[in-house]
C-alpha positions as CSV (number, residue, x, y, z in Angstrom):
1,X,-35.4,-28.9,106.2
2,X,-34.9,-27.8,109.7
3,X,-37.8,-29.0,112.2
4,X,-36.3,-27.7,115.3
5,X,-38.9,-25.2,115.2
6,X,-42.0,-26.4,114.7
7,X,-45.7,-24.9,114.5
8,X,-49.2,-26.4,113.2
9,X,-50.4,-24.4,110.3
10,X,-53.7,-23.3,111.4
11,X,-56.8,-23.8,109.7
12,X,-58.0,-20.5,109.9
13,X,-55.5,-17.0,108.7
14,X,-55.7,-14.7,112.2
15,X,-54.8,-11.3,110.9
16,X,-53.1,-9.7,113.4
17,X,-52.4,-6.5,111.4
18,X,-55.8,-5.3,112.1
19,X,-55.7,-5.2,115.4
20,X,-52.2,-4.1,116.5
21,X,-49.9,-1.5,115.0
22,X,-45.9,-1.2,116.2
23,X,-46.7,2.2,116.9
24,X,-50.3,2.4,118.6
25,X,-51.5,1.2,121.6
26,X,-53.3,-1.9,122.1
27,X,-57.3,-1.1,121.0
28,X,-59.4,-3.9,122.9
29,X,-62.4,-4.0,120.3
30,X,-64.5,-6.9,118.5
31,X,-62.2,-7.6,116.0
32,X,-59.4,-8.1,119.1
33,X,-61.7,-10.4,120.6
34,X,-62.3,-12.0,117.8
35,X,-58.7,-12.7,117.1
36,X,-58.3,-13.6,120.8
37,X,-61.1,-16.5,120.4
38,X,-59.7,-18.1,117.5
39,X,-55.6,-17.9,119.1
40,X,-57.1,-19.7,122.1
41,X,-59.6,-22.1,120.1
42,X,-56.6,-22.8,117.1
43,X,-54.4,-23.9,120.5
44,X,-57.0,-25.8,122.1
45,X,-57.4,-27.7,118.9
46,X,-53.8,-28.1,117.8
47,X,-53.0,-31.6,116.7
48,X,-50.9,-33.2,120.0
49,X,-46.7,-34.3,118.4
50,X,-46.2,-38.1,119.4
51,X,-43.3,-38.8,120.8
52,X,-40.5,-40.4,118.3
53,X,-40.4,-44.4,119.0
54,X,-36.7,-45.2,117.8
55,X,-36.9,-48.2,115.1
56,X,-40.1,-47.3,113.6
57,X,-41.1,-45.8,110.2
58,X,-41.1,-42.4,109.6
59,X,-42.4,-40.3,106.2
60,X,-41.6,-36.9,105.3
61,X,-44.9,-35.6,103.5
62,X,-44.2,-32.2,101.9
63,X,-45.9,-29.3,99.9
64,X,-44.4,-26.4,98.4
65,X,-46.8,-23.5,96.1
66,X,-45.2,-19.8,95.0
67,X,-44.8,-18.4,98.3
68,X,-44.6,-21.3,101.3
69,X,-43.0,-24.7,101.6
70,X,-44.9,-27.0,104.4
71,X,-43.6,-30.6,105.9
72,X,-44.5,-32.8,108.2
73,X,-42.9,-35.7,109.7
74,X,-44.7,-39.1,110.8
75,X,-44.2,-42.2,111.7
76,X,-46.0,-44.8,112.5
77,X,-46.9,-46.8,115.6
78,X,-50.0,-49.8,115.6
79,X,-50.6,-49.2,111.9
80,X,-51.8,-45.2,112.2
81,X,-49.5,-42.6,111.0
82,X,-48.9,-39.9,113.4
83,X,-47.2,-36.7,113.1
84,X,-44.3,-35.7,115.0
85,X,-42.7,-32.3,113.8
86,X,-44.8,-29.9,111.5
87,X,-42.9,-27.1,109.9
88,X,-43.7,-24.6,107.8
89,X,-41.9,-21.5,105.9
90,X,-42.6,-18.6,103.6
91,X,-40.7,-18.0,100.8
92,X,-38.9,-14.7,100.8
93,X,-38.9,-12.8,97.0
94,X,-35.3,-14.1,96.5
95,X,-37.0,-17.6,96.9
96,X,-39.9,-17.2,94.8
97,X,-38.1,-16.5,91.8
């Protein structure tokens, strides 16, 4: 697995689709804000990456269903586990067979 990009899988699904089209223009209305409040609330609360200490233990924790594969890898430093690199993929139809 790649974790050279890396992103928290939120706790909350933001659809996006409902407020923005490819082809229209940008409607401001309450379920934008809405969106907008949980972006800015699901950054604000994203778990912060420790930085890797060289000689410690790490542990890859996975979890694969039908259509995503997740990861995360920890190590850990003063006997807490701590996450540094999430990643996270959907599974294209090709891969869900």
């Amino acid at each position: 697995m790649d974790f050279s990009y890396c992103r928290r899988k939120p706790n909350k699904k933001i659809s996006h689709s409902s407020v923005r089209k490819s082809s229209e223009k940008l409607k401001w209305n309450e379920n934008a804000e809405q969106a907008f409040i949980a972006a800015k609330t699901a950054i604000a609360e994203a778990t912060l990456l420790r930085q890797t200490i060289p000689g410690t233990q790490l542990s890859l924790w996975v979890d694969a269903s039908d259509v995503a594969i997740e990861g995360t890898l920890s190590q850990l430093s003063h006997f807490q586990w701590g996450p540094i690199a999430f990643m996270s993929m959907k599974l294209n139809k090709s891969q869900r067979k």
